[in-house]
C-alpha positions as a Python dict, from the first residue, in 0.01 Angstrom:
ca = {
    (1, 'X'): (0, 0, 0),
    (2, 'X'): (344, 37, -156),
    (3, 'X'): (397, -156, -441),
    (4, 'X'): (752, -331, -437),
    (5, 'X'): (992, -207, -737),
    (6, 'X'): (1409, -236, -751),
    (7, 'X'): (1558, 16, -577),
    (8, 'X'): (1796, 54, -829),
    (9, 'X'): (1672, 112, -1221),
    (10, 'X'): (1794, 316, -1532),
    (11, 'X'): (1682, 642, -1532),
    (12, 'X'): (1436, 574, -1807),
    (13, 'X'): (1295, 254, -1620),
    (14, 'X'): (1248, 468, -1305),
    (15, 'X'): (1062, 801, -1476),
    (16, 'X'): (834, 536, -1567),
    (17, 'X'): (792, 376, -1262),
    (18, 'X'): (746, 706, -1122),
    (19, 'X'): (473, 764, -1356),
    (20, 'X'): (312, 415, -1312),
    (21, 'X'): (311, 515, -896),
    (22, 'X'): (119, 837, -966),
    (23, 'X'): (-172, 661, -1166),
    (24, 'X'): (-166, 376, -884),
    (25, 'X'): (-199, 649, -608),
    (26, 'X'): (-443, 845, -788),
    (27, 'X'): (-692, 507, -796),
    (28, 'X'): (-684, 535, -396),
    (29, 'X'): (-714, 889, -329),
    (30, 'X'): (-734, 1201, -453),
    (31, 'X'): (-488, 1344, -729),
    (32, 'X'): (-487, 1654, -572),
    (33, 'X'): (-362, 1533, -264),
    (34, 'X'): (-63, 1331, -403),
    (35, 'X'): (276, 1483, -290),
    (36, 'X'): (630, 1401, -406),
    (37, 'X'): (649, 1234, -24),
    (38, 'X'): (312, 1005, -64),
    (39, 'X'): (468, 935, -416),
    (40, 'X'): (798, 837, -314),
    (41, 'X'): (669, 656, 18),
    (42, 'X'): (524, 423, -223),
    (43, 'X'): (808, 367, -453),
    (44, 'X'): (1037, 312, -146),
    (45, 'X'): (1236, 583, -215),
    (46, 'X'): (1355, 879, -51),
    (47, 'X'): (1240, 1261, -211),
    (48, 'X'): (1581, 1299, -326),
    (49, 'X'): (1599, 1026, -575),
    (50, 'X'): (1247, 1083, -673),
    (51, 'X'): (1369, 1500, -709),
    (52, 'X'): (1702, 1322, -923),
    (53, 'X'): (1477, 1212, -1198),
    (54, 'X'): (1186, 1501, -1181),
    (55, 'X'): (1253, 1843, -1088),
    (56, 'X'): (957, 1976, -967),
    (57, 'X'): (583, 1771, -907),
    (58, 'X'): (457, 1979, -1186),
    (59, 'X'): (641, 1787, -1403),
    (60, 'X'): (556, 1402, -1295),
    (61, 'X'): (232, 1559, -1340),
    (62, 'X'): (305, 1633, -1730),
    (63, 'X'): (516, 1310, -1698),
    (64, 'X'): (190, 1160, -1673),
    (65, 'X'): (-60, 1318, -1904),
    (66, 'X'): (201, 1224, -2174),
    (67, 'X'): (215, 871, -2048),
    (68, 'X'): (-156, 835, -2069),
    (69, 'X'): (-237, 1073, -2400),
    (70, 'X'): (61, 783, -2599),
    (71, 'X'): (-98, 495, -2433),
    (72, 'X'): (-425, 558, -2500),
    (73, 'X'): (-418, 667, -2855),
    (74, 'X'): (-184, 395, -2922),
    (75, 'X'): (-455, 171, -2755),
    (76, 'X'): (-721, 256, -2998),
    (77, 'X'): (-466, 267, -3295),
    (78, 'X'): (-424, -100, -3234),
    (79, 'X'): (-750, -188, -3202),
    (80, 'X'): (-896, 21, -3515),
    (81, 'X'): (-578, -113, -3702),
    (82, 'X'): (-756, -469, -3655),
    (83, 'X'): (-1100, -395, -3738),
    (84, 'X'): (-1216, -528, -4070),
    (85, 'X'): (-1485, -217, -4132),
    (86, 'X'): (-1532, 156, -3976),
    (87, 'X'): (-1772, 64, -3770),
    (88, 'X'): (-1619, -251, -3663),
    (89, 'X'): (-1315, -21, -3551),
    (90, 'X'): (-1554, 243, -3404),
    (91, 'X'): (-1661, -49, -3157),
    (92, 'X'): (-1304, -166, -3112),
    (93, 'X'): (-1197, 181, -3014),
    (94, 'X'): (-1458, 216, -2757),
    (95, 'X'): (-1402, -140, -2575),
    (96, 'X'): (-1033, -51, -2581),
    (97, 'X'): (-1080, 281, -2452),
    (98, 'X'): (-1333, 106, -2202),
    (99, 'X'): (-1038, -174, -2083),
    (100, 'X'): (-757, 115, -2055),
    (101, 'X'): (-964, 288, -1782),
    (102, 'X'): (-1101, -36, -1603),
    (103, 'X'): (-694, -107, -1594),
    (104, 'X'): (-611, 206, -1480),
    (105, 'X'): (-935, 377, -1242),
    (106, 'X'): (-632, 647, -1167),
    (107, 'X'): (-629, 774, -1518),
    (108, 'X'): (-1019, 939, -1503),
    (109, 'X'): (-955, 1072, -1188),
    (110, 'X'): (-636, 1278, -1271),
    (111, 'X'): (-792, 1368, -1610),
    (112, 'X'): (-1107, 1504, -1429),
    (113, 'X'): (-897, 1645, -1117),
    (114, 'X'): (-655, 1858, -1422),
    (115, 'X'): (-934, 2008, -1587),
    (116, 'X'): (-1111, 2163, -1296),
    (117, 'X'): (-796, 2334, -1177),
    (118, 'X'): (-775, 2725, -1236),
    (119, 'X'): (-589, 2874, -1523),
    (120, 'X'): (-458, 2746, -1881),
    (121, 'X'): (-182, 2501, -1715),
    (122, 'X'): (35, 2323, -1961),
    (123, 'X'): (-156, 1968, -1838),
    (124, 'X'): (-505, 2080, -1933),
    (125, 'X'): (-344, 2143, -2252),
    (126, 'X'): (-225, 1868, -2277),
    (127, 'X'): (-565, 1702, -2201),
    (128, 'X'): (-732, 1911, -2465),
    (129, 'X'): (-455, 1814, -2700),
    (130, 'X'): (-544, 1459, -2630),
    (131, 'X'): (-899, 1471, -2704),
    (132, 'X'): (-785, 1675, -3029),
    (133, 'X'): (-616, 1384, -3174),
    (134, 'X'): (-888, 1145, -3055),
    (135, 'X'): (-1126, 1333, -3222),
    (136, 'X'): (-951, 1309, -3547),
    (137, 'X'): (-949, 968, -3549),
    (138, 'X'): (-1336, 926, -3455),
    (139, 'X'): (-1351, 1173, -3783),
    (140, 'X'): (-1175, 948, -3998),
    (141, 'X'): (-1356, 631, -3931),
    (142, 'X'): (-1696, 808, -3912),
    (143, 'X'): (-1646, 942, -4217),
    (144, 'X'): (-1515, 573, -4378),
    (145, 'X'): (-1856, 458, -4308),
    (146, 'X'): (-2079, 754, -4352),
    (147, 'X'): (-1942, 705, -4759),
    (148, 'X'): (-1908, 344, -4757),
    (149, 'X'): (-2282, 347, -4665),
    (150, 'X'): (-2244, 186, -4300),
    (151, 'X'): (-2395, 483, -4109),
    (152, 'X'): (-2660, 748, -4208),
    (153, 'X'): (-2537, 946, -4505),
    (154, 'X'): (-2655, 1274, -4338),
    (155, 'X'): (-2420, 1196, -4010),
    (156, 'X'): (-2336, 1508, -3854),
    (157, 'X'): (-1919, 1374, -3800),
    (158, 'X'): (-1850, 1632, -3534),
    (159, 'X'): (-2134, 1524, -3355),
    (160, 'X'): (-2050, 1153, -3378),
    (161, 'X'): (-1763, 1172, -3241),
    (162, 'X'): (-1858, 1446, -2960),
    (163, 'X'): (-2107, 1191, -2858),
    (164, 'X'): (-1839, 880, -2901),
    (165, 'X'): (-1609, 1056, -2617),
    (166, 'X'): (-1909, 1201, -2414),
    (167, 'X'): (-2057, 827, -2390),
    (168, 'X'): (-1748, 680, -2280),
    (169, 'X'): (-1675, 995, -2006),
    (170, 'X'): (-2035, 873, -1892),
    (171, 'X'): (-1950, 540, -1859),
    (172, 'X'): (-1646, 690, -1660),
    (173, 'X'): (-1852, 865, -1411),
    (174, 'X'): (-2105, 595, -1329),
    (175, 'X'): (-1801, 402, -1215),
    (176, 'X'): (-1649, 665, -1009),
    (177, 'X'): (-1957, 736, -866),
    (178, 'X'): (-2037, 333, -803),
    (179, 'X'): (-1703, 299, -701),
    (180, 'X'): (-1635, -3, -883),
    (181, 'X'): (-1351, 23, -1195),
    (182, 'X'): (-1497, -328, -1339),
    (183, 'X'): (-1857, -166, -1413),
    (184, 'X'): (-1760, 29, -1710),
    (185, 'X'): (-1682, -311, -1865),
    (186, 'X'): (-2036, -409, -1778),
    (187, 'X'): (-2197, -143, -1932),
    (188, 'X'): (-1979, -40, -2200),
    (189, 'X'): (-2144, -314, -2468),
    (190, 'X'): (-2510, -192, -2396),
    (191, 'X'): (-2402, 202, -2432),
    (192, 'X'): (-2204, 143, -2770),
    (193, 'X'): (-2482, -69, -2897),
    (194, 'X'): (-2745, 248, -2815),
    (195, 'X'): (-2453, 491, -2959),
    (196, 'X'): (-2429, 279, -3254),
    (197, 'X'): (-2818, 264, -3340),
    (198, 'X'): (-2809, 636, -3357),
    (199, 'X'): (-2495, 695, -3619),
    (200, 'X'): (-2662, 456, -3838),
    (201, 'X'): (-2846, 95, -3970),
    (202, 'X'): (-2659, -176, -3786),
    (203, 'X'): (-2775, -330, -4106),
}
């Protein structure tokens, strides 16, 4: 179903837009499929304005990873930020990281549907680049407690926070597979709460 937007926006405004349609698209079919027509179609616009704003598909695709990579880190930022302890802000990370996918279900699905095309394209590197800085956030705050005594003092950090992002890509899956975005939400406590027995004392 098209969602209704103003015909008429600032270019700014309307790359964004654009970018917003993609993930809304990808939640209903797959990302593969999406073409500048099914894309424009739902922004009520013709190919030509869509083309005035993005030259090619390739890069609404890009467009898009680098909507989701600043979101999503900025997400977690927030939520650490807030956190009065490392592993208070592990847990925030992973319910925020939890709620961005359950409020976008098209975000997994592009992610996944990237990183099984063919070749080293600029978007899986962008993907990689993603979990990169991720990671070296899970780092910091794994590290916070493993001193400050909150988790086992022989953590393996790397492994942590391999584990951290593995979980929640789990957590992804089920839902994909159950086809129901709210489930993650469900399950997410119970998984962290496992995840966090393992890093460490919840003493």
């Amino acid at each position: 179903m098209a969602i209704e937007r103003p015909r008429y926006l600032p270019a700014e405004e309307r790359r964004a837009a654009t970018v917003e349609a993609v993930i809304e698209l990808a939640a209903q079919q797959n990302p593969s499929d999406i073409t500048t027509t099914a894309i424009a179609d739902h922004m009520g616009l013709t190919q030509g304005a869509l083309f005035r704003h993005f030259p090619t598909k390739d890069a609404i695709v890009e467009a898009t990873m680098s909507w989701v990579s600043e979101r999503l880190l900025a997400s977690v930022d927030k939520a650490a930020e807030r956190a009065p302890s490392p592993a208070a802000a592990l847990q925030a990370m992973f319910m925020a990281h939890v709620d961005f996918v359950a409020r976008h279900p098209g975000v997994p699905r592009m992610l996944f549907g990237e990183l099984q095309r063919a070749g080293d394209t600029l978007p899986k590197r962008m993907v990689r680049t993603l979990i990169q800085k991720y990671s070296t956030r899970l780092h910091r705050q794994l590290e916070a407690g493993r001193l400050q005594g909150e988790f086992d003092h022989s953590l393996d950090v790397d492994a942590a926070a391999t584990l951290f992002i593995g979980t929640i890509q789990g957590l992804v899956m089920q839902s994909l597979l159950a086809g129901s975005a709210t489930r993650i939400r469900r399950d997410a406590p119970r998984a962290f709460a496992i995840y966090r027995r393992g890093i460490g004392s919840a003493s």
